[in-house]
C-alpha positions in Angstrom: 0.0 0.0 0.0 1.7 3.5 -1.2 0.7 6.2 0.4 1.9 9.8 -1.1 2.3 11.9 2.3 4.2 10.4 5.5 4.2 11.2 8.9 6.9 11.2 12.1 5.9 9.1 14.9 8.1 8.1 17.9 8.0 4.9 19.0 9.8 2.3 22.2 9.8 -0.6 20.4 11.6 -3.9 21.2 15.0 -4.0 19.1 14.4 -7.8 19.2 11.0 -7.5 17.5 12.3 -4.8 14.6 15.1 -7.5 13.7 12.8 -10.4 13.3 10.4 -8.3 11.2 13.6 -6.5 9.4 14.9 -10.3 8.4 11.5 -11.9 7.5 10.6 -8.6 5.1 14.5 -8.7 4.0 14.1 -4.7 4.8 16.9 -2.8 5.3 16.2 -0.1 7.4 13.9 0.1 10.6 11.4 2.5 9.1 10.8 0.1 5.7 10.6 -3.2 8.1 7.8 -1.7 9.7 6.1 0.0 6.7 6.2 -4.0 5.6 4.9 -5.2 8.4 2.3 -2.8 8.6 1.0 -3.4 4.8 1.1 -7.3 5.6 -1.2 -6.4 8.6 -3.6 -4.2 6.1 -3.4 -6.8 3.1 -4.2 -10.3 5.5 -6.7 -8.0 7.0 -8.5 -7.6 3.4 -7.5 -11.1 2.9 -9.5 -12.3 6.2 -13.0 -10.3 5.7 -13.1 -11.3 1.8 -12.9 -14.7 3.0 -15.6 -14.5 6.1 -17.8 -12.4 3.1 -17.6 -15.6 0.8 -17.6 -18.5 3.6 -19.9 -21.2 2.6 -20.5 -19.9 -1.1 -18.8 -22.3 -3.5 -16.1 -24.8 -2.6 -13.2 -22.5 -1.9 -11.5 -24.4 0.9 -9.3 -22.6 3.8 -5.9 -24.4 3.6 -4.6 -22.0 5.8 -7.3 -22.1 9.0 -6.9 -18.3 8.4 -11.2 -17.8 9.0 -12.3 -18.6 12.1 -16.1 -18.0 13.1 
């Protein structure tokens, strides 16, 4: 997700935490590990309601046990 403006925030985060997410996005900088993290969050979030809108309609099958309810 691009977005065109950008704002400062400050932030106590756990250094352990920013290096997990920096290695699984493969970013290179704090600030683009957490802009990753953050659009994973908004795309499985969009991934998770189309699913629960089309639950029980056709035979799509949830591999991942990503819908519950």
């Amino acid at each position: 997700m691009k977005t065109t403006s950008k704002v400062r925030k400050q932030f106590i985060l756990d250094p352990e935490k920013i290096k997990a997410v920096k290695e699984i996005t493969r970013s290179k900088t704090d600030t683009e590990a957490i802009s990753r993290a953050l659009d994973i969050i908004i795309a499985n979030t969009k991934i998770e309601k189309m699913l629960k809108a089309i639950k029980g309609k056709g035979h799509i099958k949830d591999v991942y046990n990503r819908v519950s309810g």
